[in-house]
KOLVEX-631376 format. One record per residue (C-alpha): x, y, z; residue in three letters. Coordinates in pm, whole numbers, always signed. Layout:
residues N
<<X; Y; Z>; 'Ala'> ...
This chain:
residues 118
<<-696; +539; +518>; 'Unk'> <<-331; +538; +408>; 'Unk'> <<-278; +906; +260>; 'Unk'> <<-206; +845; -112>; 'Unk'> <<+226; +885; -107>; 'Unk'> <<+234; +592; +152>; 'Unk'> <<+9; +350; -77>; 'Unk'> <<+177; +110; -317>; 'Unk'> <<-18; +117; -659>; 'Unk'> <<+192; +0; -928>; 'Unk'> <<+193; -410; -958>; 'Unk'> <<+569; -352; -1085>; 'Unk'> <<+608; -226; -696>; 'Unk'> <<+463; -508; -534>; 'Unk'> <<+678; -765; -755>; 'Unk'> <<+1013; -566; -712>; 'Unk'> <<+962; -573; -322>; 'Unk'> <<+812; -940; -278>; 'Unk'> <<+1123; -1051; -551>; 'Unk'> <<+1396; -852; -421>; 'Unk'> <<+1302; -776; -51>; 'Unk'> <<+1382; -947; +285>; 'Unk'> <<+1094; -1135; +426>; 'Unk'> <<+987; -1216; +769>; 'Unk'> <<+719; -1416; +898>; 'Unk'> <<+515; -1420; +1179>; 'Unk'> <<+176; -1631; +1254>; 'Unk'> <<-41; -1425; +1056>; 'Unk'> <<+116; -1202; +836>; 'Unk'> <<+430; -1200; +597>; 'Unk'> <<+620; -892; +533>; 'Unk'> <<+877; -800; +252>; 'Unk'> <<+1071; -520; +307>; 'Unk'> <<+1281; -428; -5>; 'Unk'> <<+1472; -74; -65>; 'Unk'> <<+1415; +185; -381>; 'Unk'> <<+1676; +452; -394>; 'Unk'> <<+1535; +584; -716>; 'Unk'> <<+1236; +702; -564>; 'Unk'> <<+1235; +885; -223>; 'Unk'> <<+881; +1011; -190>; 'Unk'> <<+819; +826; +105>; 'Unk'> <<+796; +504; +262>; 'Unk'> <<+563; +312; +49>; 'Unk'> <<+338; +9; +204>; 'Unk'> <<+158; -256; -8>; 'Unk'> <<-108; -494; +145>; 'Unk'> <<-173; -829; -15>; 'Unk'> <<-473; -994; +173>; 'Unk'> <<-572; -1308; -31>; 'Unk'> <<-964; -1536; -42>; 'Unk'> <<-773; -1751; +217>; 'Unk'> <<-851; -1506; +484>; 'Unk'> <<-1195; -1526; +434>; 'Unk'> <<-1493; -1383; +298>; 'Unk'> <<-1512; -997; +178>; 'Unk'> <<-1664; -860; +505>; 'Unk'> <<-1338; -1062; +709>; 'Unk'> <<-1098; -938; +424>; 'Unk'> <<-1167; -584; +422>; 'Unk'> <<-1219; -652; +847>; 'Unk'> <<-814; -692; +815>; 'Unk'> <<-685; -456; +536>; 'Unk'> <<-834; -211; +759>; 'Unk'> <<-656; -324; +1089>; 'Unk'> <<-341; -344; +905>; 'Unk'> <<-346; +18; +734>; 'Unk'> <<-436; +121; +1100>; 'Unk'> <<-130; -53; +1300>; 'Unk'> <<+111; +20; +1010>; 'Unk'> <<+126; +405; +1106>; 'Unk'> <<+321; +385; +1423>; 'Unk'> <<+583; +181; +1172>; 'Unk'> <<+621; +458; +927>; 'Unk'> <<+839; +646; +1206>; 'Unk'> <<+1094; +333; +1140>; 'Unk'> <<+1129; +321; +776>; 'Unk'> <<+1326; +598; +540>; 'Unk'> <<+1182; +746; +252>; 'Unk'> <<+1321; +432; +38>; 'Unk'> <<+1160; +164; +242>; 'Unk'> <<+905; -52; +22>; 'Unk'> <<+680; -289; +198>; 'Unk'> <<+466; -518; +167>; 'Unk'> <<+233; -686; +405>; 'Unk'> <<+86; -1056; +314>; 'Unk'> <<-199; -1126; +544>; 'Unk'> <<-178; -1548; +619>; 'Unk'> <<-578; -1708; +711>; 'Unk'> <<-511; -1648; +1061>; 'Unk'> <<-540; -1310; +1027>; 'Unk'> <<-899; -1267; +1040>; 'Unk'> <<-957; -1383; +1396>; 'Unk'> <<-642; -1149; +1509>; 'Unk'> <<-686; -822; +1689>; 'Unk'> <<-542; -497; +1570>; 'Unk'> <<-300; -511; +1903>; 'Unk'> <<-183; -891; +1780>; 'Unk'> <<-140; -762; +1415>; 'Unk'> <<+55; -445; +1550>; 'Unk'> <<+300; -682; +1733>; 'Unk'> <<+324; -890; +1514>; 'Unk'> <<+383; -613; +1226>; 'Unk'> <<+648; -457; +1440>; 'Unk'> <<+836; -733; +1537>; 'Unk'> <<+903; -822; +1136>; 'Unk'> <<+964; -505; +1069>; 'Unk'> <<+1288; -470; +1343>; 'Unk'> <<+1359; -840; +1261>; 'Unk'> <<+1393; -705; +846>; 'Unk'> <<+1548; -401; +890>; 'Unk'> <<+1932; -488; +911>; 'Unk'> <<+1920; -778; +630>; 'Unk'> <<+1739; -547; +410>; 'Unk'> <<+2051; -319; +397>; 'Unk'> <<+2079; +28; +404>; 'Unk'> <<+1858; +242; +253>; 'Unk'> <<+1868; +628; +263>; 'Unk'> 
C-alpha cells in the first residue's frame, strides 16, 4: 500500500491535477502530472481506475499493480509533483512490468511540459 502522505484523498486534488496538469498517454493508462507549490508534503499520486476495466476482482487486480510500479517513480518527482494515474480497459490484461514501462515512460515524457516545480 501507498503510505498515507503519497495518497491523493481530496476530490479537489484529483480535479486540480486532471484540469491543470500535463497529460500523457500510453496504451493502457493516462497520466496527469500537475504541480502544487502550496503544499510540499510530498509527491502525491491519485489512481482513477474506472467499470471499463472490468469487474471488481480485475479492478482492484490493477490499482494494486499500479500502487506497486509507481514506487520506483517517486525517486523522479519533487515534493510538489501531483499525479494522477487513469487506468484505460486494457489495463486489466497488462502485467505489472508493461504498466511500469508504460508508467515511466509518461512520466519522463510529462516532466518538462509540466514546468518546474520545487
Amino acid at each position: 500500500m501507498l503510505p498515507a502522505r503519497y495518497r491523493m484523498t481530496r476530490s479537489a486534488e484529483f480535479s486540480a491535477t486532471v484540469s491543470r496538469g500535463v497529460r500523457c498517454a500510453q496504451p493502457d493508462l493516462v497520466i496527469h502530472l500537475g504541480c502544487d507549490d502550496a503544499d510540499l508534503t510530498g509527491p502525491r499520486i491519485g489512481l482513477v481506475v474506472s467499470k471499463s476495466v472490468g469487474n471488481a476482482v480485475v479492478r482492484h487486480r490493477v490499482s494494486r499493480r499500479l500502487r506497486h510500479v509507481v514506487y520506483p517513480v517517486l525517486d523522479e518527482l519533487t515534493p510538489a509533483h501531483r499525479l494522477v494515474i487513469r487506468a484505460l480497459p486494457g489495463a486489466g490484461a497488462a502485467s505489472s512490468a508493461v504498466l511500469g514501462e508504460q508508467l515511466s515512460r509518461a512520466v519522463a515524457r510529462a516532466k518538462p511540459r509540466a514546468g518546474v516545480c520545487r
